[in-house]
TORSERO-915602 format. One record per residue: x, z, y of N, C-alpha, C, O in turn; residue in three letters. Coordinates in steps of 0.05 Angstrom, whole numbers, padded with zeros to 5 digits, always signed. Each point is the difference from the previous one (the first is absolute). Example, Ala and Ser with C-alpha at 12.3 -4.5 7.8 and 13.67 -1.06 7.14 Angstrom:
<atoms>
+00264+00156-00114-00018+00000+00024+00018+00000+00024+00021+00013+00000ALA-00028-00027+00021+00016+00001+00024-00015+00014+00022+00010+00004+00022SER
</atoms>
This chain:
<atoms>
+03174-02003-01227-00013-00012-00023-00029-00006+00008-00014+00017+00011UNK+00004-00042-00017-00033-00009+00000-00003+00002-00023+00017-00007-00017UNK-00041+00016+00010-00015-00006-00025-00024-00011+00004-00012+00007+00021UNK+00000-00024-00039-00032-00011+00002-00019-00004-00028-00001-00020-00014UNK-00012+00046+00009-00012+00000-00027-00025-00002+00012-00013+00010+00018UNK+00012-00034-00048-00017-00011-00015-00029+00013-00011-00008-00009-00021UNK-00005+00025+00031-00015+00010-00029-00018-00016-00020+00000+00009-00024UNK-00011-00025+00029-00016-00017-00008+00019-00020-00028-00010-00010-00021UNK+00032+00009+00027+00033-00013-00004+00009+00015-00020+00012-00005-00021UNK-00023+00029+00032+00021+00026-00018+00038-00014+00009+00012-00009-00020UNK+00000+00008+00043+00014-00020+00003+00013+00016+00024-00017+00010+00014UNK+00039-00006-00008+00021+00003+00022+00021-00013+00015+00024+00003-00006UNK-00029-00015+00022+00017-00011+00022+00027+00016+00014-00005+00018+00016UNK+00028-00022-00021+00022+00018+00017+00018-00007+00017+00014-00015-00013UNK-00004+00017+00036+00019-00007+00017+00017+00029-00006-00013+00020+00004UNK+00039-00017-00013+00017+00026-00004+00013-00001+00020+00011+00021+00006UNK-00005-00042+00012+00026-00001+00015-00015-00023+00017-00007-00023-00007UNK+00003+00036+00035-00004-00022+00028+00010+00009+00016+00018+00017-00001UNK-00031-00030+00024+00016-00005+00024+00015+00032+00011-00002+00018-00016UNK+00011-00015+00034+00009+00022+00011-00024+00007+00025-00014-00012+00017UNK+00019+00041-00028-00025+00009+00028-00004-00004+00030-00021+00004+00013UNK+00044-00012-00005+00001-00012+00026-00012-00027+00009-00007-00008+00022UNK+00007-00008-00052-00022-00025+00005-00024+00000+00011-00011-00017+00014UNK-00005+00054-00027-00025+00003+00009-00021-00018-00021-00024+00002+00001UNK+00037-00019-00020-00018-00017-00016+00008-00006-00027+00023+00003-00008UNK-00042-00012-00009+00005-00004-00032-00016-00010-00014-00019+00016-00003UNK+00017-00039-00011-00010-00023-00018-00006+00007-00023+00020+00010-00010UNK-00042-00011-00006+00005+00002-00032-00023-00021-00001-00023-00002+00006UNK+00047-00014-00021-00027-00024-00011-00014+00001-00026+00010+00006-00021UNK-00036-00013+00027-00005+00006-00021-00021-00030-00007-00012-00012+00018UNK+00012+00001-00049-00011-00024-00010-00027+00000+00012-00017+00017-00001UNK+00018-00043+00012-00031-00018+00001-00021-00004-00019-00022-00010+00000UNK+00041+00026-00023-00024+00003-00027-00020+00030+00001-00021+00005-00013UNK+00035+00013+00032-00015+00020-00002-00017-00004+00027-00008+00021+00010UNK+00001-00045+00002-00019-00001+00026-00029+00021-00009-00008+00001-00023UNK-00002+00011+00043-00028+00000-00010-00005+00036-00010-00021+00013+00000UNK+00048-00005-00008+00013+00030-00013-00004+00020+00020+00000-00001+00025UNK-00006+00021-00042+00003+00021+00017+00033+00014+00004+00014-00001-00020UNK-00003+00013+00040+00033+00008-00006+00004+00027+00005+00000+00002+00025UNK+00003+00016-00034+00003+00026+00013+00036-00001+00005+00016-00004-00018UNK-00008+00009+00044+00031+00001+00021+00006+00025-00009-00017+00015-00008UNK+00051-00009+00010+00012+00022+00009+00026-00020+00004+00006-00023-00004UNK+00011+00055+00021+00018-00014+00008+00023+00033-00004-00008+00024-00003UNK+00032-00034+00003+00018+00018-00005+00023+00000+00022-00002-00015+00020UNK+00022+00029-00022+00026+00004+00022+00023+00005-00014-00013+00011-00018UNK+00039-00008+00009+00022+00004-00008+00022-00006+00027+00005-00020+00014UNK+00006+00046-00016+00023-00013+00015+00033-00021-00004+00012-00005-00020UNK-00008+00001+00037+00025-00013-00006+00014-00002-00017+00008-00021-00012UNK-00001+00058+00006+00023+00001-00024-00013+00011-00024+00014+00012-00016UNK-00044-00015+00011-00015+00004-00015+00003+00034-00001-00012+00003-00021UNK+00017+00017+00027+00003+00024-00005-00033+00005-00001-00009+00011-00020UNK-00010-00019+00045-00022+00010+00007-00021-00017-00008+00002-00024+00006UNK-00021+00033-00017-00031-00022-00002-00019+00008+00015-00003+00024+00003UNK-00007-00034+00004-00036+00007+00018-00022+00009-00030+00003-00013-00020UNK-00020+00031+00021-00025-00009-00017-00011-00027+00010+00003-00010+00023UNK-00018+00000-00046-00014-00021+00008-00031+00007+00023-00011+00022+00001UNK+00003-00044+00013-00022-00001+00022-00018-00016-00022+00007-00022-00009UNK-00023+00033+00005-00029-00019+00000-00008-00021+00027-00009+00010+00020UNK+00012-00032-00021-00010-00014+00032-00027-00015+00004-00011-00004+00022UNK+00002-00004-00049-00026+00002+00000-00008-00024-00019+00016-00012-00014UNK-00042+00007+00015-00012-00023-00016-00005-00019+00007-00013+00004+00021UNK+00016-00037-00026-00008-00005+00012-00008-00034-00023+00007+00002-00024UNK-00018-00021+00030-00012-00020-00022+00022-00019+00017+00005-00002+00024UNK+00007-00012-00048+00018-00020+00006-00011-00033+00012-00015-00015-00012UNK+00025+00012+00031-00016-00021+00014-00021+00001+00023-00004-00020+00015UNK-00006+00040-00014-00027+00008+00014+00008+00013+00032-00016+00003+00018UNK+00040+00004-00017+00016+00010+00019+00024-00017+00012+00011-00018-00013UNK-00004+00024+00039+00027-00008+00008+00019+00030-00016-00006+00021-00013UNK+00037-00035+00023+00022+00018-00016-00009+00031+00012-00023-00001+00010UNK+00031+00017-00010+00002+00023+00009+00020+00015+00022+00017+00014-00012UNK-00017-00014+00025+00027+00011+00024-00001+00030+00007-00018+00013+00012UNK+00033-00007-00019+00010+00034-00003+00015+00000+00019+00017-00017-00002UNK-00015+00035+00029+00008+00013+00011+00019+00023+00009+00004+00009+00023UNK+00006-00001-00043+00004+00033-00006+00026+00009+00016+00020-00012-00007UNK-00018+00025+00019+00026+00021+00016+00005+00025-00019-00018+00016-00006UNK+00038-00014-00002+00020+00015-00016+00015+00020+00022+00017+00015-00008UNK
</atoms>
């Protein structure tokens, strides 16, 4: 799961269901109306057969537009 809140918005962005972890990558689009925004990230994990969830990660802040995308790394 991605999430991308808004505060300024009071407003939440959600991806519940992306790519598989072996992609290593994941998209959440978010409108050209909120250019200029501040976004506070998290990101989540569920497995396969849904039995298991991750807590959510805080990934950080960042102002929409003002940055390239973000590329995460992470070994599990």
């Amino acid at each position: 799961m991605l999430m991308a809140y808004l505060p300024k918005q009071e407003t939440a962005l959600f991806m519940y269901s992306g790519p598989r972890r072996t992609e290593r990558e994941a998209t959440l689009n978010v409108p050209k109306s909120f250019l200029g925004e501040d976004i506070e990230t998290y990101i989540a994990f569920i497995s396969d057969d849904r039995t298991m969830i991750s807590r959510s990660i805080y990934t950080g802040k960042l102002t929409y537009g003002s940055v390239k995308p973000l590329l995460m790394d992470h070994s599990f």
